[in-house]
C-alpha positions as a LaTeX table, in Angstrom:
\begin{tabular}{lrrr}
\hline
Residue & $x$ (\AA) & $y$ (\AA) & $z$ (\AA) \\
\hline
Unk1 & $-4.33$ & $-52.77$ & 24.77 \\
Unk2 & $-3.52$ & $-49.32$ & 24.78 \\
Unk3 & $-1.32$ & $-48.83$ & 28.14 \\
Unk4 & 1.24 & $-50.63$ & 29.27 \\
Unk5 & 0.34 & $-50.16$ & 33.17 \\
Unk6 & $-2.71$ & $-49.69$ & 35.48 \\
Unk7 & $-2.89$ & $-46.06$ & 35.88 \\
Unk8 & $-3.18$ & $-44.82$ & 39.75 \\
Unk9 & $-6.25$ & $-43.86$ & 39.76 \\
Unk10 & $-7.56$ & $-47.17$ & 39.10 \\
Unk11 & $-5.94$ & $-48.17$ & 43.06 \\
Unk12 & $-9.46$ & $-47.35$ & 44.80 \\
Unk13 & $-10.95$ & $-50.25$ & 42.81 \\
Unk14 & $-8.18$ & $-52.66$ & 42.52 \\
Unk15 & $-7.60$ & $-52.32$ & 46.39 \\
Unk16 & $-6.12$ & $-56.25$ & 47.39 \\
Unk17 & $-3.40$ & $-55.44$ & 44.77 \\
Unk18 & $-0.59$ & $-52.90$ & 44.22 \\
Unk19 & $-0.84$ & $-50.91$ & 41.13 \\
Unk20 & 2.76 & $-50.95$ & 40.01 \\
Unk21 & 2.83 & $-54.71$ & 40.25 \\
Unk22 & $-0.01$ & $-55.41$ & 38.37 \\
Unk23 & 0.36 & $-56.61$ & 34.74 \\
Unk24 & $-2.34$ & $-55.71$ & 31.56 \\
Unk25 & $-1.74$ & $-59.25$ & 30.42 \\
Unk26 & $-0.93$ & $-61.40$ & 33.62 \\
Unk27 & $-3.56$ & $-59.82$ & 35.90 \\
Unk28 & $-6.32$ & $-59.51$ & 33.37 \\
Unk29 & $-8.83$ & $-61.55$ & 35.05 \\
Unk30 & $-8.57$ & $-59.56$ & 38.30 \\
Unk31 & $-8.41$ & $-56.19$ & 36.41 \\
Unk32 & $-11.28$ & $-56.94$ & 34.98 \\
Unk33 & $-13.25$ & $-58.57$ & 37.19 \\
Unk34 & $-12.79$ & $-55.95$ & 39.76 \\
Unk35 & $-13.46$ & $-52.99$ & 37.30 \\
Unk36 & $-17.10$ & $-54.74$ & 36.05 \\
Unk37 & $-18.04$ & $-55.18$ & 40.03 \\
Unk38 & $-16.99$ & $-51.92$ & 42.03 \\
Unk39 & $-15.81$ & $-49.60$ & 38.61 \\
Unk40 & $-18.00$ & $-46.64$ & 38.12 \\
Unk41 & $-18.17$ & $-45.23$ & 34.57 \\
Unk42 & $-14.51$ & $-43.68$ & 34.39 \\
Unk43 & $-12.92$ & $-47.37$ & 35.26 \\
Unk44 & $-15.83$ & $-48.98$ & 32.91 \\
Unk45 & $-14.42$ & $-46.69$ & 29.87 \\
Unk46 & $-11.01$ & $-47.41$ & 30.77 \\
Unk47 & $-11.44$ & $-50.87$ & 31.00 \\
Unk48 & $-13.38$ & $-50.99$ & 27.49 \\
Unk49 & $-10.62$ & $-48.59$ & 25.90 \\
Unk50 & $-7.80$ & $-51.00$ & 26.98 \\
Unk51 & $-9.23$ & $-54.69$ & 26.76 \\
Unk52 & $-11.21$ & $-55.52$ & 23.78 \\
Unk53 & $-14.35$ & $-56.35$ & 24.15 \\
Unk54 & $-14.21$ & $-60.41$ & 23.15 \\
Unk55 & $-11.43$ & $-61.16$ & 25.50 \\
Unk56 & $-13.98$ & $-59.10$ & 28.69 \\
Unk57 & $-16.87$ & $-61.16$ & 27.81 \\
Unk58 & $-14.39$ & $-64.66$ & 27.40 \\
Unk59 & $-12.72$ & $-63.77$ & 31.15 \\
Unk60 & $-16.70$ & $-62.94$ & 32.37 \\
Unk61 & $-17.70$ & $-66.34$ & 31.11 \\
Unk62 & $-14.86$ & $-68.68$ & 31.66 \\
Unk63 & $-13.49$ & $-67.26$ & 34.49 \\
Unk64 & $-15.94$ & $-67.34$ & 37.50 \\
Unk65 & $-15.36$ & $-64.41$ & 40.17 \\
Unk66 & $-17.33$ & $-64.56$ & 42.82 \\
Unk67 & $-17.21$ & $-61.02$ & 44.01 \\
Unk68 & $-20.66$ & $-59.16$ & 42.64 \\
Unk69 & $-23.64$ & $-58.51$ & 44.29 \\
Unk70 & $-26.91$ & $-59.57$ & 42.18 \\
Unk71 & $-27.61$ & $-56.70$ & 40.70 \\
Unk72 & $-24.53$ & $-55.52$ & 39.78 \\
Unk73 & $-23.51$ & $-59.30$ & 37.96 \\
Unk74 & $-26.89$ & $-58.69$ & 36.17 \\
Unk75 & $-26.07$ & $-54.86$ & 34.96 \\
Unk76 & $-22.84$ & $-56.49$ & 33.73 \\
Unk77 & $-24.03$ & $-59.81$ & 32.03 \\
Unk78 & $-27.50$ & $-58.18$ & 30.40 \\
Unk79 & $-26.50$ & $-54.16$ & 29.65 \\
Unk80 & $-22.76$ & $-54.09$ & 29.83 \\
Unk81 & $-21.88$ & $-57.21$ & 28.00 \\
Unk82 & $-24.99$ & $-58.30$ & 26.27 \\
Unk83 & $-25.58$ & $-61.90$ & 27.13 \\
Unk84 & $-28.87$ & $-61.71$ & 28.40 \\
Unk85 & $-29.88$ & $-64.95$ & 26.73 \\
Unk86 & $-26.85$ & $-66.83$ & 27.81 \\
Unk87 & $-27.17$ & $-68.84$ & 30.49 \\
Unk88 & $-24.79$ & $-68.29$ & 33.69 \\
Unk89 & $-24.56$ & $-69.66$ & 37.18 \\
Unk90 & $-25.27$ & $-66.62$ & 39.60 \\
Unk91 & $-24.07$ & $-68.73$ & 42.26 \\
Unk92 & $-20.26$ & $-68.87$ & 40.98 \\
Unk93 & $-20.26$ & $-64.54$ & 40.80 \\
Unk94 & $-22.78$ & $-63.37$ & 43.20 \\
Unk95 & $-21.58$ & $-63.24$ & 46.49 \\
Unk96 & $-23.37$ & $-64.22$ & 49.71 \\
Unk97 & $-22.47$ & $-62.92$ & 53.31 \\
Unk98 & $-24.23$ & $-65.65$ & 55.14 \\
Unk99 & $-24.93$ & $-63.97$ & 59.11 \\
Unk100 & $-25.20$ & $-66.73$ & 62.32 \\
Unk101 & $-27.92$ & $-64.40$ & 63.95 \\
Unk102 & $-27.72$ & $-66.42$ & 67.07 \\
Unk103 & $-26.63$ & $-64.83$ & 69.81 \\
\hline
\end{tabular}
């Protein structure tokens, strides 16, 4: 890892958390969880310049967050990360807003 804290800018996509608490190491899993699902492509480099790429696709995998719509968990698991012939569970990432329509 390159920095030692989440720079400010990064606040906008890591929104349920506090910058200056978060930890690199601790919060990893959130950090970069949240970056692959709302990040555009200046949070995407960061995250790529300061977590190597093994320990992304090992949180990804092993670490179910169920916070990305279909597409975007697809972008991320086939172009971003490669492992479009590994076989995930959509259900534990994508999320689903279920609506009661009756009124």
């Amino acid at each position: 890892m390159l920095q030692k804290h989440v720079p400010k800018n990064l606040q906008a996509v890591l929104w349920s958390s506090d910058i200056q608490n978060l930890d690199l190491k601790r919060d990893s899993a959130y950090i970069i969880h949240q970056i692959l699902a709302y990040g555009g492509v200046d949070e995407i480099r960061w995250l790529f310049k300061n977590y190597k790429l093994p320990e992304i696709i090992k949180t990804f995998t092993t670490v179910p967050y169920k916070d990305y719509r279909k597409k975007r968990f697809y972008f991320v698991k086939n172009i971003l990360l490669h492992l479009e012939n590994k076989d995930m569970n959509e259900r534990l990432y994508v999320k689903n807003i279920p609506r009661d329509i009756r009124l």
